[in-house]
C-alpha angles and dihedrals in degrees: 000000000000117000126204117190114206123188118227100205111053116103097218096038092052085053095057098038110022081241094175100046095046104051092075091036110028098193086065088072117118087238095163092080094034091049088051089049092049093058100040077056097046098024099245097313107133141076092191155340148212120256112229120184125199131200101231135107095188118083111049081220146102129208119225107198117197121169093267096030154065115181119181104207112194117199127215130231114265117222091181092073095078127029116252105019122146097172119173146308095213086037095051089086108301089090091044097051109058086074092047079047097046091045086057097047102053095029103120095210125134101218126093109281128203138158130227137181132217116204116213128200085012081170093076123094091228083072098054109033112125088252092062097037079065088049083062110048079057098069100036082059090075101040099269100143122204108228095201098035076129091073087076144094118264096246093054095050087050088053100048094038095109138052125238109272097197144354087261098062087050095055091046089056103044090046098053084049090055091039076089104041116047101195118128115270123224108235131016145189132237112184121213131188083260113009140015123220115216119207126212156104121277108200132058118032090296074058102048087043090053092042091048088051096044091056095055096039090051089051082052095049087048089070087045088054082237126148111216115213113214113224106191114208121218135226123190077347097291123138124201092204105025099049110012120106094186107130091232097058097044083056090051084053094037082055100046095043079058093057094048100256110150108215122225128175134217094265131115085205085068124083146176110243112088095219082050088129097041093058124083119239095267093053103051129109112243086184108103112150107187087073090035086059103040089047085049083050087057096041098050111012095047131119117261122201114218088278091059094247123144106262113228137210135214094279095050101253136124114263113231118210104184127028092191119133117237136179107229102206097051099001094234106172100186086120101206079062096055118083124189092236130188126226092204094044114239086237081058105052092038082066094055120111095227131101117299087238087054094055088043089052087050101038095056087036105144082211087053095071160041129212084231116176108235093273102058095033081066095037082056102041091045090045095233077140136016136142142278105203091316100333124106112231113204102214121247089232088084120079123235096267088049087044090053081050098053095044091046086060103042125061144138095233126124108267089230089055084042089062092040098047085044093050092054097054099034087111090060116092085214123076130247123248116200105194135353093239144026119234117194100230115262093237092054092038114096157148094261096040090045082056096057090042096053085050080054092052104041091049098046090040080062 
C-alpha cells in the first residue's frame, strides 16, 4: 500500500491541497494535483494510496512511501496564484528545501531514499530566471530529481541539463549571473590548497538558501578530499547554529558535521586552535585566517559608489560583489595560486607585549594584507620587494635580468587592458612590461595599511 504524508499546517501546502479541511473530511483534498505528482514520482504505478497528516508547518514536502521506497518531494512556492507577485529567487523553493534534505538525511529507514522537487507556477519568470536555473542544477548535483523539468522551455532544459561538477563551476556561474546585478549576496567561498571556507548567514531565508548550498558544496568538496569550514556570519549577534536551541537548526548542524564541514562563527573570541582556553594570553595564537580572508573580501572585493567609497549594506557591512581571489599586484585568478598574506607577519604580532585582543584585531586586520599569487607572496615575505608610502620598491639584491622579471609580472593596469595589451605582443620573445612602476590604489591606501608597510620595510631592509 502506498502512503502520502501531507502536512496540515503549512500555508502553501494547504492552498494546494486544501491540507486543514481535509484532514477532518478527506474527500475534501484537493487529490487531482497530488495524484498527478504521484505518478510523475512512481511513474504511473499505483491505483491508490493511503492519506497520512501530519501535524507539522516547517518543511514545504510530502513523503510518498511505497514498500521499497521513501521519497521526500519538496514543493516550490507559486507566484501565479495572486496577481502581481514577484516573490522571490531564494523563496521559490531553495529556502523550503533544506528541512525536506535534512529529514532524508538523517531518516533511519532501510528502504531506498531519494528526494524530488515539484515545481509550481513553472510559467513565471521568477522560475525561470538564470538565478534560479542555477538553483536547479543544484539540486539536481546531489540526485534531487524535478518531476515536471518538462514544463519548460527547451532552452532551459538545455541550461540546467547538467549537475555541477565542482565548487569552481558554481562559483563561475553564479558569478556571471551577479556580473549584472551588483547586491550583496548572501554567502560566499574562499578556496583554499586543502579546504574552502564558505561565508554566510544560517537563519532566516538568506539562512535556508545558504544551508541548501552548503549541502550541496560540501558533497562536491568530498570528491575533492576537501574538508568546508563554516563561517557563520552574525546579525544583531545571533547565531543559528552557536547559540540557537531550535530543533531544525540543531538537525542542519547534526547533517553538515556528517559531510565533514568544520563550523566557525563571526566572532574574534573565537579561534582556531581547539586548547584555546586552556592557553594563557602570551601563548595564544592571534592567526586566524577565516576572518583574515572575509575582512580582505571587504577590503578589496566590495562594492564602491562613483566617489570610491565602500558601498554598505543594511547591516552595515561592506557588499561584496566577487569573491574571486586576485592577485593585486598581477591579478592572477587561478585560486590554488592565491594566498590570503599578511604584510606584519602574524609570528611577528604574536611577539608582541600587548593584549591578546589587541594582537587578534591586528592579526585579521583587512589593512594588514594582500591577496598576493605564490610569486609575489615570496617576493613579499623575502622582501625582494616592499613600499615606500604606495610605491613598490624592487630590491637592489636581484640582479637587472631578475629586476626586468619582477617589473614584466606586476603592473596597475586594468586586467581587461592586461589581456588585450598581451594578446597583442604574444608573438615577441621578450616580455612585455606594462608600466615602470606599481601604485597601491588610493581607495585601498591608507594610515593604518602605510603603517604596516613601513613594519614590512623596516623588517626585509635588516
Amino acid at each position: 500500500m502506498i502512503k502520502v504524508y501531507v502536512p496540515t499546517d503549512n500555508d502553501n501546502i494547504d492552498a494546494y491541497f486544501n491540507t486543514k479541511e481535509a484532514s477532518n473530511d478527506v474527500s475534501k483534498i484537493n487529490k487531482k494535483e497530488l495524484d498527478q505528482i504521484i505518478s510523475l514520482s512512481l511513474g504511473n504505478q499505483f491505483s491508490d494510496y493511503e492519506i497520512i497528516f501530519e501535524n507539522r508547518s516547517d518543511g514545504q514536502y510530502i513523503i510518498v512511501e511505497t514498500d521499497l521506497d521513501k521519497k521526500w518531494i519538496t514543493l516550490s512556492a507559486d507566484y501565479t496564484i495572486k496577481p502581481g507577485d514577484t516573490g522571490s529567487t531564494n523563496a521559490y523553493f531553495a529556502q523550503f528545501i533544506p528541512m525536506a534534505i535534512a529529514e532524508y538525511y538523517l531518516d533511519q529507514t532501510v528502504k531506498h531514499k531519494s528526494m524530488e522537487l515539484y515545481l509550481k507556477g513553472t510559467t513565471h519568470n521568477r522560475a525561470k530566471t538564470k538565478a534560479q536555473q542555477i538553483y536547479y542544477r543544484l539540486a539536481k548535483t546531489v540526485g534531487i530529481k524535478i518531476l515536471n523539468e518538462f514544463e519548460f522551455s527547451t532552452d532551459i532544459r538545455r541550461s540546467i541539463a547538467f549537475p555541477f561538477e565542482s565548487i569552481e563551476e558554481w562559483k563561475k556561474a553564479r558569478n556571471q549571473v551577479s556580473s549584472t546585478n551588483r547586491g550583496n549576496k548572501p554567502s560566499y567561498v574562499i578556496e583554499n590548497d586543502n579546504s574552502y571556507v564558505f561565508y554566510g548567514k544560517t537563519f532566516g531565508a538568506n539562512g535556508r538558501e545558504s544551508i541548501f548550498i552548503l549541502y550541496v558544496l560540501a558533497n562536491l568538496a568530498l570528491k575533492e578530499d576537501k574538508k568546508i569550514f563554516l563561517y557563520e556570519v552574525t546579525d544583531n549577534g545571533t547565531f543559528a547554529f552557536e547559540s540557537s536551541t531550535n530543533e531544525e537548526n540543531q538537525k542542519f548542524k547534526r547533517v553538515l558535521k556528517d559531510l565533514n564541514v568544520v563550523y566557525y562563527a563571526d566572532s574574534i573570541t573565537y579561534v582556531e586552535n581547539e586548547e584555546y582556553e586552556n592557553l594563557s594570553d602570551e601563548n595564544r595564537d592571534a592567526r586566524y585566517q577565516a576572518e583574515f580572508m572575509r575582512n580582505l573580501l571587504y577590503k578589496y572585493n566590495c562594492k564602491r559608489g562613483d566617489d570610491g567609497n565602500v558601498v554598505l549594506a543594511s547591516n552595515g557591512k561592506p557588499v561584496i560583489v566577487d569573491d574571486t581571489k586576485r592577485c593585486y599586484l598581477c591579478h592572477c585568478d587561478i585560486q590554488n595560486l592565491i594566498i590570503a598574506s599578511h604584510i606584519h607577519r602574524v609570528c611577528d604580532i604574536n611577539k608582541l607585549e600587548i593584549p591578546f585582543k589587541e594582537r587578534r584585531a591586528m592579526a585579521v586586520d583587512g589593512d594588514n594584507g594582500l591577496w598576493l599569487c605564490s610569486n609575489h607572496d615570496k617576493l613579499f615575505e623575502y622582501g625582494l620587494i616592499y613600499f615606500e608610502n604606495d610605491k613598490m620598491i624592487i630590491s637592489d639584491k636581484l640582479n637587472e635580468k631578475q629586476k626586468r622579471f619582477v617589473k614584466s609580472i606586476t603592473f596597475n593596469t586594468p586586467k581587461e587592458e592586461i589581456e588585450e595589451k598581451f594578446a597583442m605582443v604574444a608573438e615577441e620573445s621578450e616580455p612585455y612590461i606594462l608600466d615602470n612602476s606599481f601604485h597601491i590604489d588610493e581607495k585601498d591606501y591608507n594610515e593604518s595599511m602605510h603603517n604596516y608597510l613601513e613594519i614590512h620595510k623596516n623588517r626585509v631592509l635588516k
